[in-house]
Each structure stands twice: as C-alpha cells, then as structure tokens.
LODO-510272 format. One record per atom (N, C-alpha, C, O): residue in one letter; x, y, z. Coordinates in pm, whole numbers, plus 50000, padded with zeros to 5 digits. Layout:
residues N
AXYZ...
END
This chain:
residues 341
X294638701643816X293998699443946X293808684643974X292678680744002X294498678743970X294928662543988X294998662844150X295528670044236X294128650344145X294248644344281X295798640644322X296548633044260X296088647644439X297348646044497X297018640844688X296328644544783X298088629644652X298158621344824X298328632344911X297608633045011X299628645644874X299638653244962X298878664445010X299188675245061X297738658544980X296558675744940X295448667145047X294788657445009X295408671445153X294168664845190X292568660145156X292058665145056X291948652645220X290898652845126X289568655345187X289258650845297X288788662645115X287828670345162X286008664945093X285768662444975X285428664645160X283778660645082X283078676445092X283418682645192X282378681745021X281668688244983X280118683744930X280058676344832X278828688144997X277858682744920X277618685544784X277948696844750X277138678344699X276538680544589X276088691744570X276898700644545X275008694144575X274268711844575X275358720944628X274608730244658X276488725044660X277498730144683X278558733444552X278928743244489X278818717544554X280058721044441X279468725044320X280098732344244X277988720044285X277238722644150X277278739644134X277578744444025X276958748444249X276768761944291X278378766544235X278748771444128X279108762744356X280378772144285X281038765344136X281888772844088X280898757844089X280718756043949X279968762643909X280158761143788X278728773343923X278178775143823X278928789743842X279638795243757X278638794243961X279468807043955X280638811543874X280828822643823X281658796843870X282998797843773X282618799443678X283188808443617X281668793543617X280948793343489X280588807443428X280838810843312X279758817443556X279218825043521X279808835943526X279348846243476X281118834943596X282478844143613X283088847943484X283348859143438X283298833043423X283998831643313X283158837443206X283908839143110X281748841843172X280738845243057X279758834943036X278868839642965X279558824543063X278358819243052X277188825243115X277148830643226X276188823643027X274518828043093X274558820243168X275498812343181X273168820643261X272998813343397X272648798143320X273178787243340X271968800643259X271348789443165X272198774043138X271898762343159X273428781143081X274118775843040X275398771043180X276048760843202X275298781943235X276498780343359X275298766043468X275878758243544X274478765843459X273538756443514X273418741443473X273368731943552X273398740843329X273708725643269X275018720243262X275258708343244X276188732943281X277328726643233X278078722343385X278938713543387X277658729343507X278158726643680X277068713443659X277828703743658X276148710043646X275448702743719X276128690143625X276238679843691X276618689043480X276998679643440X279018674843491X279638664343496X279378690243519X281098682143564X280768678343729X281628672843799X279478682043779X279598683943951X279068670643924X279348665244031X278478661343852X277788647943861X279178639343809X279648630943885X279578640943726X280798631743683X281828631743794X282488621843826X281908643743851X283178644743999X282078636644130X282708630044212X281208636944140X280488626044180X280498615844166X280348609644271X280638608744058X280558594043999X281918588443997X282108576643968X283368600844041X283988589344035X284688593043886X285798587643884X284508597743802X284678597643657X285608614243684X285128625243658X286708612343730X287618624143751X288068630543645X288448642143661X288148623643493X288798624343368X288298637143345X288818647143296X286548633743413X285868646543308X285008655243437X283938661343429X285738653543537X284468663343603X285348675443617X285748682443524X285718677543798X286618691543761X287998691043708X288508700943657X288578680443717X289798682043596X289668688443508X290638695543480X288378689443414X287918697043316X287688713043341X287038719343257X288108718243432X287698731643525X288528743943446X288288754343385X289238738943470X290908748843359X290688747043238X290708756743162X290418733843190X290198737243015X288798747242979X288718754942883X287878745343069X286518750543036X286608768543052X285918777443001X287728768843141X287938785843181X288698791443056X288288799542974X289928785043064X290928786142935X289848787342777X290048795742689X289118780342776X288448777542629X287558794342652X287788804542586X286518792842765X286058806842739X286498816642723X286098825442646X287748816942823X288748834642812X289078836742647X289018847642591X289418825342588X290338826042464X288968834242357X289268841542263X287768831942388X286438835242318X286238823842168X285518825642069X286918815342191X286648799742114X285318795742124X284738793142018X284708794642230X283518788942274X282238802642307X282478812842371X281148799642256X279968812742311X279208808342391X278238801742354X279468811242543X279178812942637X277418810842694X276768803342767X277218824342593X276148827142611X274928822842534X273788825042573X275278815442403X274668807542271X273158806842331X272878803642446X272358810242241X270938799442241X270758794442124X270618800242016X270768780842157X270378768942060X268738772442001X267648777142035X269398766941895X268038774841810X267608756341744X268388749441678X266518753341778X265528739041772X264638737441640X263658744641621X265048728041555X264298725341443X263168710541460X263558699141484X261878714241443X261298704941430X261758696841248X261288700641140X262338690141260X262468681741108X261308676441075X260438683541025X261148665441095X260118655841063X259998645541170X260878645141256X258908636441174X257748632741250X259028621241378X258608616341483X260318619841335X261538614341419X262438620041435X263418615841495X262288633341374X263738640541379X263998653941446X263168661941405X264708658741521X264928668541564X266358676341554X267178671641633X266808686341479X267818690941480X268018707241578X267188715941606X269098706341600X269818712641649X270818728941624X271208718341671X271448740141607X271888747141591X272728752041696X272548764241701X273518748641780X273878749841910X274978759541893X276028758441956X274648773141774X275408782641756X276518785941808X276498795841881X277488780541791X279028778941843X278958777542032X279878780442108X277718772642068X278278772342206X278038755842268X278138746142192X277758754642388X278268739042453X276888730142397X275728734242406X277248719142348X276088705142341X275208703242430X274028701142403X275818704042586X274738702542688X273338711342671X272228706742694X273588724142628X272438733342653X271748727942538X270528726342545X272468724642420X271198723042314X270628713142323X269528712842269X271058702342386X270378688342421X269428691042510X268488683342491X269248698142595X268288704742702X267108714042647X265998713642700X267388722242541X266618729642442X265958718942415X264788719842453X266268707442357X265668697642248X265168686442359X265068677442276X264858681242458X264518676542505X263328669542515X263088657642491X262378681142567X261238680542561X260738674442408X260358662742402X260748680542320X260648678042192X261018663542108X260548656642017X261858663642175X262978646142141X262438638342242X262648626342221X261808640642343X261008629042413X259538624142375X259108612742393X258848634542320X257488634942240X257828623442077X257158613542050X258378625942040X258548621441892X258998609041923X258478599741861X260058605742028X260568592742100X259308583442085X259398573242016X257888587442162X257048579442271X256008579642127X255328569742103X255968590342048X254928588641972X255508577141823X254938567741767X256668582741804X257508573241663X257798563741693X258088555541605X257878559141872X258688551141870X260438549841891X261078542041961X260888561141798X261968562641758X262078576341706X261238581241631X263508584441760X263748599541725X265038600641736X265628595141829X265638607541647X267238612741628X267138627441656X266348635241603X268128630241754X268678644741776X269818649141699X270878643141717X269788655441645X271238659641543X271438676041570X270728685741544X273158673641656X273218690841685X274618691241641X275488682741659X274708703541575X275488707841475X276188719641597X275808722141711X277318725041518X278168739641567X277738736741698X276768743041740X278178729841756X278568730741858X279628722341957X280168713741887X280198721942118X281448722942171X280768711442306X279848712642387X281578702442281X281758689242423X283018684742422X283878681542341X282758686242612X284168688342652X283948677142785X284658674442882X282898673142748X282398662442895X282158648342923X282608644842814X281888639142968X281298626142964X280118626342907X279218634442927X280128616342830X279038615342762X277768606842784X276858606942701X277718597742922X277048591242949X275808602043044X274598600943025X276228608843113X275188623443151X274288627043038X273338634443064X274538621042863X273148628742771X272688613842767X271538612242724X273198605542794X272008592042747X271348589642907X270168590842873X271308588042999X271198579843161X270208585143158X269318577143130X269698599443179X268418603543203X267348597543105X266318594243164X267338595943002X266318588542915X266308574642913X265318570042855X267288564142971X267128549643073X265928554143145X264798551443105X266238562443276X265788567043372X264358568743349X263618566843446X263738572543214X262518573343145X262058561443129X260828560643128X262798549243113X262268539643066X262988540042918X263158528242888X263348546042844X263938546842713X265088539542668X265838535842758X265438536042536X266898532242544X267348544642424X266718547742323X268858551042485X269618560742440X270728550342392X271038539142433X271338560542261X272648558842191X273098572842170X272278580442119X274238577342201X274778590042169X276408587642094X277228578642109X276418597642027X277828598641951X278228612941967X277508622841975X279468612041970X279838626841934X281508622741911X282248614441964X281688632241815X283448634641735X284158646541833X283568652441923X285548648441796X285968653441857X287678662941793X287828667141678X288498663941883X289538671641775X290758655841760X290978646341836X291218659341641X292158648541602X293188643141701X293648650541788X293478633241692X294108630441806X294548619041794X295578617141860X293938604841699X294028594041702X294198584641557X293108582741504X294998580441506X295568575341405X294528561841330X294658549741347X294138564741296X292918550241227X294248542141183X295408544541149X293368531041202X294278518241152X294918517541083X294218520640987X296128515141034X296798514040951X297498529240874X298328529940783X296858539440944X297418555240885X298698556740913X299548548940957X298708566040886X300918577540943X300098583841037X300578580241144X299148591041061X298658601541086X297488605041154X296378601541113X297698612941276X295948610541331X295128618641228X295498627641152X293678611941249X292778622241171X291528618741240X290748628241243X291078607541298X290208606641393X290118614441548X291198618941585X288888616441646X288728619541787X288778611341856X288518600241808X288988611841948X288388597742075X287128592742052X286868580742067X286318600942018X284718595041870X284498589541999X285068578641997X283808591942146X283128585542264X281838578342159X281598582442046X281088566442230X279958560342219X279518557542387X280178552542478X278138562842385X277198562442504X276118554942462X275708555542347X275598547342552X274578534842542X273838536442674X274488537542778X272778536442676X272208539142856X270468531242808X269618536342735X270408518642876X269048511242900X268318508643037X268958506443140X266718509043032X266298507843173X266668494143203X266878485543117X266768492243349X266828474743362X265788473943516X265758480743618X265138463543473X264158463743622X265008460443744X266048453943739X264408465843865X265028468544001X266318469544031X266948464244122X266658476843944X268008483243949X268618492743849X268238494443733X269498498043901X269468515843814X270098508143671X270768497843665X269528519543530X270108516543420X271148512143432X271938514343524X271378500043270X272558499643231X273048508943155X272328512943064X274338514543171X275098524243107X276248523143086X276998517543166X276708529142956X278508527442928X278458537842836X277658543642764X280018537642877X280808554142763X281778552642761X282538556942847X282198544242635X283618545842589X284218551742466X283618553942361X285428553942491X285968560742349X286558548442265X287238538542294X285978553642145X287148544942070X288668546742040X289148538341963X289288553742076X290748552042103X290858546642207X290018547242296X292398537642217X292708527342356X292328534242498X292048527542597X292368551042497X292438551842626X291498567842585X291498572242469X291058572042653X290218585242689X291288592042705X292248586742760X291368609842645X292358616742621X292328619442760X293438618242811X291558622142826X291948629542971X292628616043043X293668618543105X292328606643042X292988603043116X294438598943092X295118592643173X294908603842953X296268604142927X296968613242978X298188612642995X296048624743012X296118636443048X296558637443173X297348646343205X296018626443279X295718625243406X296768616143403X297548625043440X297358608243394X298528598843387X299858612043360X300628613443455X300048619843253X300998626543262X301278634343372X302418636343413X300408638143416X300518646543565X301048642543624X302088647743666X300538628943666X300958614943776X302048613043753X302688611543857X302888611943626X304238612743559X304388591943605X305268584643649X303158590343566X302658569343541X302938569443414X302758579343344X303418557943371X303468549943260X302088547543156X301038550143214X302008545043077X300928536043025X301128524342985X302248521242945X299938513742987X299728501142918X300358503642761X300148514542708X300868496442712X301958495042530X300338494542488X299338490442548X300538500342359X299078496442251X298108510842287X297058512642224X298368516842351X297848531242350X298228542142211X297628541842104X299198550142240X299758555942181X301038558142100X301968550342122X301218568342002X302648567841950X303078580241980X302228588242019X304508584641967X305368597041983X305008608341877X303988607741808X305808617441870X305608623841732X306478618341634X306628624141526X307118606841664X307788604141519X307148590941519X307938581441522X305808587941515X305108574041495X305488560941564X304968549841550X306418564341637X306508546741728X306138548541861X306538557441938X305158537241890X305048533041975X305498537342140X306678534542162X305028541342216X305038548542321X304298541142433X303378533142414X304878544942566X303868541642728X304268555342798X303948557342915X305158567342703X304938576742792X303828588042713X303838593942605X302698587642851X301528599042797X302178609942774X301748613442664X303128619342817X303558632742779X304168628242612X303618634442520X305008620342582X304968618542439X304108619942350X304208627942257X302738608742378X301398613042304X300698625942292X299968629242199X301028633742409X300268647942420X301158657642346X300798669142321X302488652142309X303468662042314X303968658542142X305068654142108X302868661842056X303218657941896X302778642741863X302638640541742X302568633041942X301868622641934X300798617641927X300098627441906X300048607841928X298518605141902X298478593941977X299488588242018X297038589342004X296768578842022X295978569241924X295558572541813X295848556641987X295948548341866X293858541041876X293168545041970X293448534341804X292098534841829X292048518041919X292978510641886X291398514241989X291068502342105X290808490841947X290038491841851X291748481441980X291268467541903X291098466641770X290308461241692X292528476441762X293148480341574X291538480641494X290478483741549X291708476641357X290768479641283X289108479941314X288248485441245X288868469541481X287558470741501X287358484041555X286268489041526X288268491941639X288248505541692X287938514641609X286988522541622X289058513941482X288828522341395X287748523041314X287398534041273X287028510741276X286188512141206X284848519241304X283848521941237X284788521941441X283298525441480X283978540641509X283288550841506X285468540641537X285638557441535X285378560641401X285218572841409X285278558441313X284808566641131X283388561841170X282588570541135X282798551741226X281198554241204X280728566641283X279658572341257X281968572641427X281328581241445X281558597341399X280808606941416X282758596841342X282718609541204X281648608941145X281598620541106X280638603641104X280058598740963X278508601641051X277798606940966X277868600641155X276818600141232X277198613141316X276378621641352X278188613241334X278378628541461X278358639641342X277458647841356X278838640641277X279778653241198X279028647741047X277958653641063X278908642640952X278638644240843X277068642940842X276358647640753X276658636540943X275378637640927X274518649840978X273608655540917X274978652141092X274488663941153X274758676141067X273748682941047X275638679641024X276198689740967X277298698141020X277678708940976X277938688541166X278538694941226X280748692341151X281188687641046X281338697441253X282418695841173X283268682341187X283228675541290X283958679241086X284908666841139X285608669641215X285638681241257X286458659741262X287398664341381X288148668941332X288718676941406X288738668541189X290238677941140X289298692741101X289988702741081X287958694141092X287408705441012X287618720441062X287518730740995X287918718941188X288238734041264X289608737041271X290428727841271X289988750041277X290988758341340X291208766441400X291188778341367X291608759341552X291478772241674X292598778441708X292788785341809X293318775841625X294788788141604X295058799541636X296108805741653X293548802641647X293928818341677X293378821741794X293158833541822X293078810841881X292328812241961X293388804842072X292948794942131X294858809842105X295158804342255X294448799142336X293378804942323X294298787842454X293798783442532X292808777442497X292218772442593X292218774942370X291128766642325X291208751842365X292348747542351X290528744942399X290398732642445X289298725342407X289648713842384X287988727342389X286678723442327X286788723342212X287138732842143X286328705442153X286408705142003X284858712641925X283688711741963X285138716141867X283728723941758X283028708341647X283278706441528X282318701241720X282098693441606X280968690441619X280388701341626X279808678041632X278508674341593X278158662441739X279018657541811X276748660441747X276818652141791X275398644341766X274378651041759X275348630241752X273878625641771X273398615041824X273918603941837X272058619741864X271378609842016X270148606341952X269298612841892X270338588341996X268958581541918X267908575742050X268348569142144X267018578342040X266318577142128X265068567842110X264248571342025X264818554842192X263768541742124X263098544742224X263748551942299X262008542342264X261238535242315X260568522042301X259728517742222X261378515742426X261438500042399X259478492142347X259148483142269X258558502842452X257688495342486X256828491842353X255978483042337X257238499942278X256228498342093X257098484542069X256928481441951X257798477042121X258438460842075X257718451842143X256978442542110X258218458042288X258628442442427X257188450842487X257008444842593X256188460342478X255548466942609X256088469242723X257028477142720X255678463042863X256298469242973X257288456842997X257868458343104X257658445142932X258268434242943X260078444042894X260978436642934X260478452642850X262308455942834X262778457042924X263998457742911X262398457843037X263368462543142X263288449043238X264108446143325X262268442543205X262458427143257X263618419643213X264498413843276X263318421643046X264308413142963X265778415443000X266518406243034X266308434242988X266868434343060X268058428343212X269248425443225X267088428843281X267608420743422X267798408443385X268948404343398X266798399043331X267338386843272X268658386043234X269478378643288X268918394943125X270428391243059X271238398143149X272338396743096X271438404943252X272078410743378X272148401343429X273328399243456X271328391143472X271238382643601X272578370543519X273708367143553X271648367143397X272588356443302X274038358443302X274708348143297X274818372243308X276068375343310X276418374743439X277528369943461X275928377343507X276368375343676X276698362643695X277778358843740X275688355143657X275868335143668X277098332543578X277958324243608X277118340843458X278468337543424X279908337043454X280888331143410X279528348743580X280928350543670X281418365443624X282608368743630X280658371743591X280778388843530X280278388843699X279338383543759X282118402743761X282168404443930X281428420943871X281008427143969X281218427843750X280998441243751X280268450143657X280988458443603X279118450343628X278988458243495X279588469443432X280638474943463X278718472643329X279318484443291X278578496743408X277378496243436X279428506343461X278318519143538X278498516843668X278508525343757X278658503743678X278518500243798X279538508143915X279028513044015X280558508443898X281218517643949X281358533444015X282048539344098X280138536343911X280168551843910X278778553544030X278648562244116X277608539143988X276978540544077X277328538844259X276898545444354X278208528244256X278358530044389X279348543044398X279168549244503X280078547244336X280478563044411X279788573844394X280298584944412X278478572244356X277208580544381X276188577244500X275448586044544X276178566444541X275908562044696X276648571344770X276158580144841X277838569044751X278778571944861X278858589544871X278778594444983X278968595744787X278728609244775X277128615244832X277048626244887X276088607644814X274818613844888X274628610544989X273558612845047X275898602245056X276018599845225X276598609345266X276158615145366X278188615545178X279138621445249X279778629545195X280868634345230X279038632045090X279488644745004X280588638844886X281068627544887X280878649944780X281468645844681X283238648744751X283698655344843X283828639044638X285128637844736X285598645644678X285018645644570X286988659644680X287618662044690X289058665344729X288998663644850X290178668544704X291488669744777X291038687244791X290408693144703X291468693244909X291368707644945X291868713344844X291278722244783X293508707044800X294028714944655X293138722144549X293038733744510X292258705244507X290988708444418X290608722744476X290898733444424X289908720944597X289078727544625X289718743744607X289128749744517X290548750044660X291188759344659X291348763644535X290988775344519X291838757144423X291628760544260X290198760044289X290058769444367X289278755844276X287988763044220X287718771844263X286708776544211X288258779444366X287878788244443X288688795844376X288108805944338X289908795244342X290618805044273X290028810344137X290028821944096X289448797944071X288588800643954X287338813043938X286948819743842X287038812544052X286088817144112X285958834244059X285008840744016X287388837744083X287548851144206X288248859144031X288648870744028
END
C-alpha cells in the first residue's frame, strides 16, 4: 500500500482512520483493548509522516494475525520487581499493550526512584518506536527504549546476518517547545523503508546492504531477497546493535533476534523478541531547571547552523494533519477498507 502519484490523494481525520484501524484490528482477532493501542499507534505514525511504519504496516499486521504467529487477544501479565523495576509477560502478543499494562506502575517508581526499567519479554513489535518514549517527555520525563528484532543485518565484520535493525528511541522534555525525540535503527537504513524503496523499484545509497551472495548491493529487492543489511557506521553501528540484543533480549528474558522460528507460521511478519524502557526523572538532578537546560542546548545548535532537529519533521506533519486531516492516497484508503470487510 505504497504511496502512488497515480492514486489520488485523500485526508481523512485522525479519529477516523484510528476507528477503521481498529476495526481491521478487531476483524482480524484482536480484543478491543489491544485493537485500540495498536490503530491509535500506526494511525499516529501515518500522521507524523513516518509512512515506513504506519499503514504500510497494515498487510503485515493482518498477514501476522491470520497466520496465528501473534495472540491477538494476550493479556500482559505485570510484575512488580523491585523498588525500579517493572517486568513484563506480554504472553506472545504485541509490546504496545504491555507497555500500557505497565504504565501506570512504571510512572510511580519513575517519580518516586527517580529512575525505573520496564523489561517485557514474549512479546511482538512491528512499529515505530518513538510512540513508547514521547508520551513520558510529554510528562516531563526523559525515556530510552530498545527493542531487537528478526535477523536481518550482518555485524561488522561477519559472513552473516545475526543482528535486527535493534531501533534506539530517546524522547526529552524541552521548555516551550514539544519534546526532543529520535528513533533510529542501527542498521544503515530501517527495514521498511527498504521495503518501501523496492516497491518504488528506487535505488539505494551504496553502504546499506548486501545480496545473498555477500556483496555489496543499491538494489533493495536484493537485500530482501536472501540479503541483509549492513549496520550504520561499521563497527560503531554494530557495536550499539549487540548492546541492543544484550538490554532488549538477554536481559529481559525475551528472545534474540535469531531465537525464534516462524516457519510454520506462513505470513508471519512480527519479530517475537524483548524490549526495554528506562525511564528518569530529570527533576531529582536539575529540579524544574531540565527542560530549561534543554532549550539551551537546542537554541546552542540552532546558532550553530543545525536548519532541523531530530522529530522535527514529524512534528510539523502533525500540525498539518490536525488542520486537514491525515494524508492519504484513496488507493491506501480502499485497501483498508478492503482489510476491513
């Protein structure tokens, strides 16, 4: 469901597309519960601008449920650990819901410790990852999130992928103006949007990916097609994709990215692995002075001649969507509707 020139283009409000997303959701076997966190998180990313992962993701999320890979209907089952810790059980179904289970709980231990780790195990993300850190900016908080993923990407110097795209999310308050936020993968490029380039039947930038016989590639259908991609800025990439095996998956208890096999499960698309979210509260350091400090070093990069932050992007096509609705091509639109039915 790639944006196509010849598909006209259509806005839909927010509270709209979130709705028939959830319906697809709830078509497909998700509880309401769950069909509720997971529309409101691809209907905000197709908002922002972040196409990789909003409804592009529409077909893999249907495909993954039909195949019965993913449980739908899961309730995350919430461990109080200890006086910073909160774990997780997100019994083979999506991350979003158990991060939502754990919330409340992971914001208490945040404000009282200071400092709290979420660690959720057995369970499936298939989304942007900057949607679990932004809301706790939004608190005033500063978030770090990790999560692993399915193999895909060759660590430095290997034959062989054995790493995920291993995303890292960072989201801080900054005074009079919305959090700073970023979400990148550590491989050169985010799988969807290799994904989204093959469609396009575009090239890629050299230093991405390799073929299936290990050399070097700029065509994405090669990489998807027995190939891998390679990690952003050789050994510095690789080394924070294994920090996030090692914090997502070995710590949590969830799986590595080579640890599953969905073989038997046609149409699977959601990796089964771990994920974990650290959560500070600045004010036990700086008091109400972090989000000052903040803007300071915002303002300092601007004078430096920085034309863009990180987020920044996504925020102004979130302006632009609560003027005029979220953008769509009708094509889109018509597949979700087909999804639907």
């Amino acid at each position: 469901m790639s944006a196509s020139t010849a598909s006209p283009l259509t806005r839909i409000p927010l509270h709209d597309l979130r709705q028939l997303l959830r319906q697809i959701f709830e078509h497909h076997g998700c509880s309401e519960t769950v069909a509720a966190v997971l529309a409101d998180n691809c209907a905000s990313a197709q908002r922002d601008g972040a196409h990789s992962h909003g409804i592009f993701r529409m077909p893999g999320y249907v495909s993954t449920l039909d195949s019965g890979w993913v449980d739908g209907r899961a309730t995350p089952h919430v461990t109080d650990v200890a006086a910073g810790f909160v774990q997780v059980d997100a019994a083979g179904g999506f991350a979003q819901p158990a991060l939502a289970a754990a919330r409340a709980l992971l914001l208490d231990k945040a404000r009282n410790a200071g400092i709290a780790v979420l660690a959720i195990r057995n369970s499936h993300h298939f989304a942007a990852l900057w949607p679990d850190v932004e809301p706790f900016a939004e608190e005033g908080l500063v978030a770090l999130s990790v999560v692993n993923s399915m193999t895909c990407v060759v660590p430095h110097g290997a034959r062989k992928p054995l790493f995920g795209t291993n995303p890292i999310a960072f989201a801080a308050p900054c005074a009079g103006q919305q959090p700073i936020v970023f979400d990148m993968a550590t491989s050169a490029m985010a799988h969807g949007d290799v994904q989204i380039a093959a469609r396009a039947g575009q090239a890629l930038p050299s230093g991405i990916g390799v073929d299936a016989l290990g050399q070097p590639t700029c065509d994405p259908k090669a990489i998807l097609d027995g190939g891998a991609l390679l990690p952003f800025g050789g050994h510095k990439g690789s080394a924070l994709s294994m920090m996030v095996e090692l914090l997502a998956a070995a710590l949590t208890g969830g799986h590595f990215s080579w640890e599953f096999d969905w073989s038997r499960h046609p149409g699977a698309k959601t990796p089964w692995t771990g994920q974990l979210i650290i959560v500070i509260d600045p004010s036990k350091a700086q008091g109400s002075h972090f989000a000052q400090r903040s803007a300071g070093l915002v303002a300092q990069m601007q004078a430096a001649g920085l034309s863009r932050l990180p987020g920044e992007r996504r925020y102004r096509e979130r302006a632009i969507a609560a003027q005029q609705g979220v953008a769509l091509t009708q094509q889109e639109l018509d597949a979700l509707q087909a999804l639907r039915n």
